[in-house]
C-alpha positions, 0 to 999 in steps of 0.5 A: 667761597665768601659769597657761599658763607653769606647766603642764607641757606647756608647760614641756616643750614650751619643754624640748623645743625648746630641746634639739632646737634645741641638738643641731641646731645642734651636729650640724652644722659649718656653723650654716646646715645645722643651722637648715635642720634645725630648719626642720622642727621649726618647722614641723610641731611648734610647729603640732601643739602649738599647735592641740591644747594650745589646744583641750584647754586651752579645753575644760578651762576650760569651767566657769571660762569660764562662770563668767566668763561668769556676772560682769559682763564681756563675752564679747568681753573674755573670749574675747580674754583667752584668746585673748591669753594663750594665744598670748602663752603658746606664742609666749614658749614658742617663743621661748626654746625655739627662739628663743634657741638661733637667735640664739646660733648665727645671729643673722641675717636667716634666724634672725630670719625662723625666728623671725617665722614659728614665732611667727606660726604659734603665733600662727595656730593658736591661733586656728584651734583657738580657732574649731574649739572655739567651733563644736564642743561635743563635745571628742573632735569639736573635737580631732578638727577641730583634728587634720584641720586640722593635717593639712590645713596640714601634709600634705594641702594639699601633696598636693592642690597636687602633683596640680593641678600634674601634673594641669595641668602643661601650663599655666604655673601658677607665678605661680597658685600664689603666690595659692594659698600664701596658703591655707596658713600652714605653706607660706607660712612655709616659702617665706620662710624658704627664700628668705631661706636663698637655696635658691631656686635648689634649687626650679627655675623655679618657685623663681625666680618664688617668688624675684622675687615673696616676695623683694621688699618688696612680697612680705615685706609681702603674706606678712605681711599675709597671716599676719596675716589668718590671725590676724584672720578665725579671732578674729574669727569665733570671737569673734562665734560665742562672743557668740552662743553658748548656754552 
């Protein structure tokens, strides 16, 4: 972790946020505008960076890795150490680059929600590019699988989604596509800090079932859990691949 907080990357990536987040926020009159802004930002670039940065990062230690691999430790113990210390790493970076402006300018339930879910998605995609290394051998491939996955969250999914709803728009697939959202982080998050902006009514009847369902307790809690799961089943498949593996 102290050796991920001192490389440059990191450090501008924290530099980055924290003046993106500043300037939005002073761009606007009304703080509300300025934070619907930034929801941008968290969503497309703290993924990028935490997919791509955790890949090269993982590749770059592969000499220290085997090293440890060679001493009297557990492959799980070390796979998870690096695991914790890059997620710990960009979620701290997230925090005060973004986080810290969002509490001096909206210290509320939709500020702490921005915040939850950009450190929830550093969080996810360091271990989805954790799972794309230990499968992958090749670096220039496993960048390549850690970009297309970033797409997929990102952009295609989005994509895929519009054409079933035109292709099927004569069928009532509102309430499908609330079990369809738990596939894809990025719009899981996107719908939580939405609805808890009250922009829901902006989104049509559709918004109003996302709204009954994600707006409840018992829809904080499935949105969560679901995260967390994203979190989970990536570790944990990786973490088994790494135990197997043939360095």
């Amino acid at each position: 972790m102290t050796d991920i907080l001192r490389n440059r990357i990191v450090l501008l990536y924290t530099i980055f946020l924290f003046i993106i987040s500043l300037s939005m926020f002073n761009l606007e009159d009304n703080y509300s505008k300025g934070l619907l802004s930034l929801l941008n930002i968290v969503l497309i670039i703290v993924p990028l960076v935490s997919i791509i940065f955790s890949t090269i990062y993982v590749y770059n230690s592969a000499e220290f890795i085997e090293l440890l691999v060679s001493q009297p430790l557990k492959r799980k113990t070390i796979w998870l150490s690096l695991f914790t210390g890059l997620a710990s790493s960009l979620s701290l970076a997230f925090f005060i680059g973004a986080g810290i402006p969002v509490i001096l300018y909206q210290a509320n339930t939709v500020g702490y929600m921005m915040i939850a879910m950009g450190i929830l998605l550093s969080i996810i995609f360091v271990a989805i590019a954790m799972l794309a290394v230990v499968k992958t051998r090749d670096k220039a491939k496993g960048i390549g699988v850690a970009i297309l996955l970033w797409l997929y969250c990102s952009l295609i999914f989005d994509g895929l989604v519009l054409f079933l709803l035109f292709q099927f728009a004569d069928y009532p697939l509102e309430k499908p596509m609330i079990a369809v959202t738990a596939f894809n982080p990025v719009d899981l998050g996107r719908i939580m800090i939405l609805l808890q902006m009250d922009v829901s009514a902006m989104m049509g009847y559709t918004g109003a079932i996302f709204k009954d369902f994600f707006g409840t307790c018992t829809g904080v809690i499935f949105s969560f859990g679901i995260m967390c799961l994203w979190v989970i089943i990536p570790v944990f498949f990786s973490t088994r691949q790494f135990s197997r593996k043939d360095l």
